[in-house]
KEKE-3310 file (N, C-alpha, C; in steps of 0.2 Angstrom, whole numbers, plus 5000, padded with zeros to 4 digits):
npx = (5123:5122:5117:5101:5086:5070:5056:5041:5021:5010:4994:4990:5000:5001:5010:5021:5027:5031:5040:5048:5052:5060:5070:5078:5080:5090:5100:5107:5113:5121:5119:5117:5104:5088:5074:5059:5047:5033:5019:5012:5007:5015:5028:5028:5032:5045:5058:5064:5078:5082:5095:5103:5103:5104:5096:5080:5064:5047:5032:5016:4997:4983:4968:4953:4958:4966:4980:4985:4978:4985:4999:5000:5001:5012:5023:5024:5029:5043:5059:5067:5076:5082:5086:5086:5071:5059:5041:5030:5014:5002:4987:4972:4966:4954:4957:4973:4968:4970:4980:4997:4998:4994:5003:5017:5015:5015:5029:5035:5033:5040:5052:5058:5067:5058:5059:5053:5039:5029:5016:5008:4999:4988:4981:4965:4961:4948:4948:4948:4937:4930:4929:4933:4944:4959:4965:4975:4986:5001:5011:5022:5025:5022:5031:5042:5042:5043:5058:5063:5061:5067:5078:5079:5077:5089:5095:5090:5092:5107:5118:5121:5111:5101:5088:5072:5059:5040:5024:5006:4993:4977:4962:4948:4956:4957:4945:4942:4951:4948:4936:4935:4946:4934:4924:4915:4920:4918:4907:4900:4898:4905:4901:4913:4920:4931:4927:4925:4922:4921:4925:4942:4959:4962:4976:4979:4988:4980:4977:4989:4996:4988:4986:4982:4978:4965:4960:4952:4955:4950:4938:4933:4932:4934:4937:4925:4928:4941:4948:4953:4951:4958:4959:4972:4971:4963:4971:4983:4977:4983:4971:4961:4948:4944:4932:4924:4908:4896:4888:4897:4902:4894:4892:4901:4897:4891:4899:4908:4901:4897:4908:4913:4921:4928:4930:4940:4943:4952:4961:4969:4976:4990:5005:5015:5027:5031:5040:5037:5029:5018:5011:5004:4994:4989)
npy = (4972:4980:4987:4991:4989:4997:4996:5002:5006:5018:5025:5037:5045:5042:5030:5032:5045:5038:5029:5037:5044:5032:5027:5038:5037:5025:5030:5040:5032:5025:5017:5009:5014:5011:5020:5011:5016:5007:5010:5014:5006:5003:5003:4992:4982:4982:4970:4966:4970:4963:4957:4964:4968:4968:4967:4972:4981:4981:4990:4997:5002:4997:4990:4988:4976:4969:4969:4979:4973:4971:4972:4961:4955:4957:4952:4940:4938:4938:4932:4928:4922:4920:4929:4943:4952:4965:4972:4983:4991:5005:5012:5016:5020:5011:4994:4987:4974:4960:4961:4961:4948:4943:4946:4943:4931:4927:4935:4926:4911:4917:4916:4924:4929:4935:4949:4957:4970:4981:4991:5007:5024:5034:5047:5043:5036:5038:5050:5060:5059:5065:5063:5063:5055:5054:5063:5072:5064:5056:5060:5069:5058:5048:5049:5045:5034:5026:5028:5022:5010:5008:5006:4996:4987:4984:4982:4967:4964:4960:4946:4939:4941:4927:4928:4923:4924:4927:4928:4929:4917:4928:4930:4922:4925:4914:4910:4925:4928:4918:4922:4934:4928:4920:4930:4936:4946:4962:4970:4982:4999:5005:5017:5020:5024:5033:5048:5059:5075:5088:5099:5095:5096:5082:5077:5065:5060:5053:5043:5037:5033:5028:5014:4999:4998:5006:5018:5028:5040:5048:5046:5048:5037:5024:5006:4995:4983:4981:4992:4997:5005:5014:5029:5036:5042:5054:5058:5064:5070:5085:5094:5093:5086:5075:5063:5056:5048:5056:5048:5042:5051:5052:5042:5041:5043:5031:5023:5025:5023:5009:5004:5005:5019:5033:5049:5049:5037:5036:5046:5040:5027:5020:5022:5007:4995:4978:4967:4956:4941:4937:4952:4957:4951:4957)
npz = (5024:5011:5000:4996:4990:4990:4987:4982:4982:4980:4978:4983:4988:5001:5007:4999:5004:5017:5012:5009:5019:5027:5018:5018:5029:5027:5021:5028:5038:5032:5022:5002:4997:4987:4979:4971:4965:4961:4955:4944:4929:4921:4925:4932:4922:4919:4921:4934:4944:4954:4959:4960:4972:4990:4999:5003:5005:5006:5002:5005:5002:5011:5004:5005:5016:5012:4999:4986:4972:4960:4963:4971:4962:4956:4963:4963:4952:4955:4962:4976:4981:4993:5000:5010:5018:5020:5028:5026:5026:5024:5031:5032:5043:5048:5048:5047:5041:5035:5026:5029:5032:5022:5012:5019:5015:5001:4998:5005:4997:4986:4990:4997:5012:5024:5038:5045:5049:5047:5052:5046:5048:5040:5030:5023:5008:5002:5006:4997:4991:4999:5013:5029:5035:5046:5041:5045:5046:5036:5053:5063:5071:5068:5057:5064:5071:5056:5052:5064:5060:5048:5056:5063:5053:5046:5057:5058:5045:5045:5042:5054:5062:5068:5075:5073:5063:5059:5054:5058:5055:5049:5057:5048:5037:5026:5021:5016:5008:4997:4993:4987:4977:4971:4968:4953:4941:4940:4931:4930:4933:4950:4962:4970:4960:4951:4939:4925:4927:4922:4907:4902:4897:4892:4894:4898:4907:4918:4915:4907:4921:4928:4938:4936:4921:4919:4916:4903:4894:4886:4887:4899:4909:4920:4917:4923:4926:4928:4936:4952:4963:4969:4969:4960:4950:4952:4963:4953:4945:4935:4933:4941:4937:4940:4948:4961:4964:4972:4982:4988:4998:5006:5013:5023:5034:5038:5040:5048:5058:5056:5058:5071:5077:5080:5084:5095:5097:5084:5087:5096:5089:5084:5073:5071:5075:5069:5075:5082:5076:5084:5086:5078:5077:5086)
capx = (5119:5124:5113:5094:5079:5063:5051:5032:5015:5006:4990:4989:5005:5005:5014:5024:5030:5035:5045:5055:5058:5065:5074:5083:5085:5095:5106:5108:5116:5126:5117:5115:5096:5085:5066:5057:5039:5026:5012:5010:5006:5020:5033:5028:5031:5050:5062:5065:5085:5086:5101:5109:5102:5106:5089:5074:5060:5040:5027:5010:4991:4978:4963:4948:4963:4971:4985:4980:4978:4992:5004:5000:5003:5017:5027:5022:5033:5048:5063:5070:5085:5084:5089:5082:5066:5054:5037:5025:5008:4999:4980:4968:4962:4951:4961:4977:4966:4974:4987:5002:4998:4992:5011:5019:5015:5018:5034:5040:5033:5044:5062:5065:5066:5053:5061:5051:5035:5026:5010:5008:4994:4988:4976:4962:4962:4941:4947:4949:4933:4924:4929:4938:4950:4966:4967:4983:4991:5006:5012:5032:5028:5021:5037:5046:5041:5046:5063:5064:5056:5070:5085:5078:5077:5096:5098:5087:5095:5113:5116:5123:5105:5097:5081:5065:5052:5034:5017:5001:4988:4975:4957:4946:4961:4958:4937:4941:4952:4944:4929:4941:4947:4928:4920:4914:4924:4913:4905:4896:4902:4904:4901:4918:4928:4928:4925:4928:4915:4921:4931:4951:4962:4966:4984:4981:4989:4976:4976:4994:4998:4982:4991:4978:4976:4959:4958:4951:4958:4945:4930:4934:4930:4939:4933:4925:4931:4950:4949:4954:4947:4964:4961:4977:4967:4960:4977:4987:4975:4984:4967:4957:4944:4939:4926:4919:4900:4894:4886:4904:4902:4885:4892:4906:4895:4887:4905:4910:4896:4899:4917:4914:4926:4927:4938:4944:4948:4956:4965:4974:4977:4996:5009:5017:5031:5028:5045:5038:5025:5011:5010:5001:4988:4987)
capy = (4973:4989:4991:4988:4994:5002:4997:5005:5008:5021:5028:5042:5048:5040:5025:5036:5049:5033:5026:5043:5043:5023:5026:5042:5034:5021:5032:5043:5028:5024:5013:5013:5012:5015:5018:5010:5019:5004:5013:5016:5000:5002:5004:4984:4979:4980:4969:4969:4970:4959:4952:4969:4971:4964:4965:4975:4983:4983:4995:4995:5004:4993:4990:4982:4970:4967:4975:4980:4965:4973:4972:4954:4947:4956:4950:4932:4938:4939:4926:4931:4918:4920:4935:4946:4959:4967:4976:4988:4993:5009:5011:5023:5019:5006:4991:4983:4967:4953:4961:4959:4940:4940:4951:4940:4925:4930:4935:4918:4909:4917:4915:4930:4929:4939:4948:4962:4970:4988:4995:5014:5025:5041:5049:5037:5038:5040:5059:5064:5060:5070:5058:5067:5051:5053:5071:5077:5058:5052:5067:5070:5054:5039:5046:5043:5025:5023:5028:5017:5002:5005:5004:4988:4983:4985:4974:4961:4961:4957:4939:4935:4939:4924:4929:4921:4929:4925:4931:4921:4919:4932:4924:4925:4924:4909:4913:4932:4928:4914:4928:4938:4925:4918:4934:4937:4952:4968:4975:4988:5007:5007:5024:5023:5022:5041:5049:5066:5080:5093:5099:5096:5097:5079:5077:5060:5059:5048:5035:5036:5032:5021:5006:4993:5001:5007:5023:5030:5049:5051:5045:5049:5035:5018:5001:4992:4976:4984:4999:4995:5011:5016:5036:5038:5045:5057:5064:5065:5076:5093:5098:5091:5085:5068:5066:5050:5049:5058:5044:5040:5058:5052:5035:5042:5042:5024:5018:5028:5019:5000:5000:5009:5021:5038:5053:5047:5031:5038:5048:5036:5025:5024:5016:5003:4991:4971:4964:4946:4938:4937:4958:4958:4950:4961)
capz = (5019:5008:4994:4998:4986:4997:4984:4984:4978:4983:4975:4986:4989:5008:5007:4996:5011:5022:5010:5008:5026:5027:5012:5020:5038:5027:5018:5034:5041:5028:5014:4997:4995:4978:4980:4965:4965:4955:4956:4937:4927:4916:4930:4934:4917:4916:4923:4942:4944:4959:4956:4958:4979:4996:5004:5000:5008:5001:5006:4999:5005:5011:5001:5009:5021:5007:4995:4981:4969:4956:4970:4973:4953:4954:4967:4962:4947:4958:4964:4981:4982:4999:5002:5017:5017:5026:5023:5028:5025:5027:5031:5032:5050:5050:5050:5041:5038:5030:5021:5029:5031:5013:5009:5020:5011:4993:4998:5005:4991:4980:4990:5003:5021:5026:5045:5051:5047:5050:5048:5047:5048:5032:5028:5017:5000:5000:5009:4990:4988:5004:5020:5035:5041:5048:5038:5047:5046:5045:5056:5066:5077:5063:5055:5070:5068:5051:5055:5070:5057:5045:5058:5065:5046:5045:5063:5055:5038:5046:5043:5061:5066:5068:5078:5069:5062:5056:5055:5063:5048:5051:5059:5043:5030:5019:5019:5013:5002:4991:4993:4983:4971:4968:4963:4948:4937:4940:4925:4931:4938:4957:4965:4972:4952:4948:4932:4923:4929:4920:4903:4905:4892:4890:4895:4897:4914:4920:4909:4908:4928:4931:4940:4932:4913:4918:4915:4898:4897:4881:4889:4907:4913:4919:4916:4930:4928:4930:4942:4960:4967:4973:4969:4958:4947:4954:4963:4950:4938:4935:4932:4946:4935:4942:4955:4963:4965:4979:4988:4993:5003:5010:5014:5028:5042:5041:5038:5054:5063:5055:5063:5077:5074:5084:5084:5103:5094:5079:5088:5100:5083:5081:5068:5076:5072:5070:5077:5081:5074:5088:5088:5072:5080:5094)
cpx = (5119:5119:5106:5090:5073:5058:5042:5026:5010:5003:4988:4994:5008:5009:5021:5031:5034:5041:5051:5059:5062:5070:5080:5084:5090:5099:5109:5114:5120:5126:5116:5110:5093:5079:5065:5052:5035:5021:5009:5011:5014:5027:5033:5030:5038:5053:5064:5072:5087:5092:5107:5108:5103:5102:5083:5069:5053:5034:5021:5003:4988:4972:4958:4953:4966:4975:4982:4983:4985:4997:5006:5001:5010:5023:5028:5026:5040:5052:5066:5077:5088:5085:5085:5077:5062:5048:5033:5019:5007:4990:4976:4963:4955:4956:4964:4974:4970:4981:4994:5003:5001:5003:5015:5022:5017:5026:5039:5041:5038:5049:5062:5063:5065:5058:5058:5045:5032:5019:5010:5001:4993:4981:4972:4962:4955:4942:4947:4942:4926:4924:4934:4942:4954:4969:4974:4989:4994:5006:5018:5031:5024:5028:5044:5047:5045:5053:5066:5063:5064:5077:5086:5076:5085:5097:5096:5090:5102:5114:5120:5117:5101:5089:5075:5061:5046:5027:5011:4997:4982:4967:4954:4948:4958:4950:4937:4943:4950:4936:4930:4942:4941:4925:4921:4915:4916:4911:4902:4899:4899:4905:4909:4923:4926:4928:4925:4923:4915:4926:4940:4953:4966:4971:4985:4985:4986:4976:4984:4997:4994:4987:4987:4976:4971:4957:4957:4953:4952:4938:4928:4931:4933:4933:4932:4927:4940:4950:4949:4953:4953:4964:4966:4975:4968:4966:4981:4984:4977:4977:4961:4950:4940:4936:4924:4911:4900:4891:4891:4902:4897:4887:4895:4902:4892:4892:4908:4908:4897:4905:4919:4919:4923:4933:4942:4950:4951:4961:4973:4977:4987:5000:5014:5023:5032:5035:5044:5030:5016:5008:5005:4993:4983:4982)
cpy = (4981:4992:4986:4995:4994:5002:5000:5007:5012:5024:5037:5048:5044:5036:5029:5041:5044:5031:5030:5044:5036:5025:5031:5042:5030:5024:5038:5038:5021:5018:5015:5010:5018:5016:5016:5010:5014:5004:5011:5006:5000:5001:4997:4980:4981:4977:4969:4967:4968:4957:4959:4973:4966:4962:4971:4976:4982:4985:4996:4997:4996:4995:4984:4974:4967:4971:4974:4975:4966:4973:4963:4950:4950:4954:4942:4932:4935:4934:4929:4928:4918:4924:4940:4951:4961:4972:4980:4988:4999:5008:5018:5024:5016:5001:4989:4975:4962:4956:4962:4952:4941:4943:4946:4933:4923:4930:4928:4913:4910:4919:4919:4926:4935:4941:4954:4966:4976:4989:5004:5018:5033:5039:5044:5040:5040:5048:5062:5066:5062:5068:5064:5061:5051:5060:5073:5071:5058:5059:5062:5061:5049:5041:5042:5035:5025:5024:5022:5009:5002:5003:4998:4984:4982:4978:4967:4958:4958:4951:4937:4936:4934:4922:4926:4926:4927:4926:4927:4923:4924:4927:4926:4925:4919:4910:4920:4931:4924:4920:4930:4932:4921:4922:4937:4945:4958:4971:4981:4994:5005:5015:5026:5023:5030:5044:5057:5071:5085:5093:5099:5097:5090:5078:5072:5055:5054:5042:5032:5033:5026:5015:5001:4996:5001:5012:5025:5037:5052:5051:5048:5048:5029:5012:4998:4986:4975:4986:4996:4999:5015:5024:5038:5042:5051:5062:5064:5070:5079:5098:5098:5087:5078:5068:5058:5053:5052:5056:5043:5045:5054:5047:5035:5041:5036:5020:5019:5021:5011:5000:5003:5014:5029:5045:5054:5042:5031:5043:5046:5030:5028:5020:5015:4997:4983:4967:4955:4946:4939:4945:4959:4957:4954:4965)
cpz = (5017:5004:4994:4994:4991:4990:4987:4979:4982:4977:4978:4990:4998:5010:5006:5001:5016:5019:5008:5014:5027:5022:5014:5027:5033:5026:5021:5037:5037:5024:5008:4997:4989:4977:4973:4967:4959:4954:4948:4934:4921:4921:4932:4928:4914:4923:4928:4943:4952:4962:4961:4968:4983:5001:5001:5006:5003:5006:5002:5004:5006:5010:5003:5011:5015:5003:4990:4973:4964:4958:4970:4965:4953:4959:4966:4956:4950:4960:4968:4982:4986:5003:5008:5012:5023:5022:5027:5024:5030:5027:5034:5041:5053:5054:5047:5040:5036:5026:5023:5029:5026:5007:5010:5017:5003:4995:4999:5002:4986:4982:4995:5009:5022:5035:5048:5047:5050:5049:5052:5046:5043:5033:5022:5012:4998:5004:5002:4989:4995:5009:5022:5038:5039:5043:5037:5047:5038:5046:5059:5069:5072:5060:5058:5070:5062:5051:5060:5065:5055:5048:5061:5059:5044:5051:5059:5047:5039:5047:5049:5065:5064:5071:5071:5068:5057:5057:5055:5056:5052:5053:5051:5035:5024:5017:5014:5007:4995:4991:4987:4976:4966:4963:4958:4946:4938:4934:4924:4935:4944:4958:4968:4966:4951:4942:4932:4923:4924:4914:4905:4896:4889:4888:4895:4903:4918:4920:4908:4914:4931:4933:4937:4924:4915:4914:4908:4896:4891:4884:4897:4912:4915:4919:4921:4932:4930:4935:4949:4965:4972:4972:4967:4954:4947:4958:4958:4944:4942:4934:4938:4943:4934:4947:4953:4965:4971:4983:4992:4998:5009:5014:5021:5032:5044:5041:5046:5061:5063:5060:5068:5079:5077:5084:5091:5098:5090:5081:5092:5093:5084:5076:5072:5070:5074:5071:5078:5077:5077:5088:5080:5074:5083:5093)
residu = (UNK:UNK:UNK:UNK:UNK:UNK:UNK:UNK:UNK:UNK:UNK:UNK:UNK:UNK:UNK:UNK:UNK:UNK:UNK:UNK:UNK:UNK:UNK:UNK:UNK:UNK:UNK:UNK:UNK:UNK:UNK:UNK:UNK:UNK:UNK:UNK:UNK:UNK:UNK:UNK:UNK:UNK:UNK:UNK:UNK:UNK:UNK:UNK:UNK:UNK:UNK:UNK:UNK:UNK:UNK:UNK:UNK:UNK:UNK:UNK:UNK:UNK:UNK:UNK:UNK:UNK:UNK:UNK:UNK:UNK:UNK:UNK:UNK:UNK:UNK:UNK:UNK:UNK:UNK:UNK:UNK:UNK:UNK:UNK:UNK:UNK:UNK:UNK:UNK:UNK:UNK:UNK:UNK:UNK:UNK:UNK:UNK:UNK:UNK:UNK:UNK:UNK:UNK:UNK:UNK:UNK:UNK:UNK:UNK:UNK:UNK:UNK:UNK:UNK:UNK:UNK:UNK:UNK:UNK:UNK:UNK:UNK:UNK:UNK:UNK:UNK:UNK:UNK:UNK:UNK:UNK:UNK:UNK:UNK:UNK:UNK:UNK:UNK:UNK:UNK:UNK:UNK:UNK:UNK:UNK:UNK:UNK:UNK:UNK:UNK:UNK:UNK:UNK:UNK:UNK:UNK:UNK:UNK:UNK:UNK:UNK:UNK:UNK:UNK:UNK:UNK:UNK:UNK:UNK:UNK:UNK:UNK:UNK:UNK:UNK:UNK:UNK:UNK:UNK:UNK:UNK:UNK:UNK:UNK:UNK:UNK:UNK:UNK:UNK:UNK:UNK:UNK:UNK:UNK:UNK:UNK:UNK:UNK:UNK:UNK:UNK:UNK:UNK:UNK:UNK:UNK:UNK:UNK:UNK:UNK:UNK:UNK:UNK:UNK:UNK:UNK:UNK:UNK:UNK:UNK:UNK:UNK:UNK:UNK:UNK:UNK:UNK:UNK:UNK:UNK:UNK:UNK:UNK:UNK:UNK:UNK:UNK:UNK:UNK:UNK:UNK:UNK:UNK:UNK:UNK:UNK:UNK:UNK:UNK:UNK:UNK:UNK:UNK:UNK:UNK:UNK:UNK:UNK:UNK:UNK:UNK:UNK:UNK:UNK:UNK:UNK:UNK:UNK:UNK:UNK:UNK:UNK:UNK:UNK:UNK:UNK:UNK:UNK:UNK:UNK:UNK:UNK)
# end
């Protein structure tokens, strides 16, 4: 396997960092690899050049146990033709929920052979907007893993290995997700969609990058039945000039509590590599 693309979407730049390190263990180790960053709504809206790789990587945040829904229409676009892959997820230190199933599953529908599987651990995306989880993540030794992911992404893609690989459904999967496919389109601002506090100079940045056309860059607001609350927003203004509600700020300590969730527990928390099937569970 010579020429492998390291696709990703990252809102917050973490995914973003993992996929820099995979992409330069491969070409360390003497592949061609190409990242394709599809964060931005326009960047999914041309032509995916399959044709033209050997196997492929896909990396992607989790949003409430799931990837973020942009993610999942566009993969549903795609034709693997068999071809080998592998995926990751990163999470902000609750938990990877459903979405490597949910990743898993998409992808085999649409042709690849799925052979290995990571989850990684970053800073949350709600720290933009005043949480303190996982701050200083990734840090030397989640990279370390991703490294280690992508060179067991090489052994796996060699077609003389024949090792199986497959991911158990997650308990809860098909209830969450028709939850997900039932509810009714939001049309009201959630406290966590951020909006423009202060004068900018409309650069348009905003509105430009939004991975779902939400954003407004005139009004400086996004619309609620689009926005997926991924915070892209919000890091990529030059000016800094988006702010989610402050409830979200107020919220961090009940969410703490809901998931039991400890700075013992979030310390020992590591990014880990899903080699068979049953460790996903684990």
């Amino acid at each position: 396997m010579k020429k492998i693309a390291v696709i990703f979407f990252s809102g917050t730049h973490v995914t973003e960092e993992y996929a820099g390190v995979i992409h330069g263990e491969l070409v360390r180790r003497g592949r061609e690899a190409q990242l394709f960053n599809l964060t931005a709504f326009a960047a999914r809206q041309k032509p995916f050049p399959a044709a033209g790789f050997d196997a492929f990587l896909f990396g992607m945040p989790v949003y409430a146990d799931f990837p973020p829904s942009v993610m999942s229409d566009w993969i549903r676009t795609l034709h693997g033709g068999g071809k080998p892959c592998a995926l990751f997820v990163t999470y902000g230190g609750r938990t990877p929920g459903h979405a490597q199933y949910h990743i898993y599953t998409l992808l085999t529908q649409a042709g690849f052979r799925v052979r290995l599987s990571a989850e990684f651990l970053g800073r949350h995306s709600f720290n933009l907007a005043g949480w303190r989880l996982l701050p200083d993540r990734p840090n030397d030794a989640d990279f370390s893993v991703g490294r280690e992911y992508a060179a067991l992404a090489l052994e796996r893609f060699d077609p003389a290995n024949t090792e199986a690989f497959s991911l158990q459904k997650t308990f809860g999967y098909d209830l969450a997700w028709k939850s997900r496919v039932d509810a009714p389109a939001n049309m009201e601002r959630k406290w966590t969609q951020p909006v423009r506090v202060k004068d900018c100079s409309l650069c348009g940045v905003c509105e430009a990058e939004c991975p779902a056309q939400a954003m407004d860059a005139q009004s400086g607001t996004s619309d609620p039945a689009k926005c997926i609350e991924c915070m892209h927003c919000m890091c990529v203004c030059p000016e800094k000039a988006l702010q989610a509600d402050d409830r979200i700020r107020e919220f961090y300590p009940s969410f703490l509590q809901e998931w039991g969730m400890t700075d013992e527990i979030l310390a020992h928390k590591q990014s880990r590599i899903i080699a068979a099937g049953w460790q996903a569970a684990a």
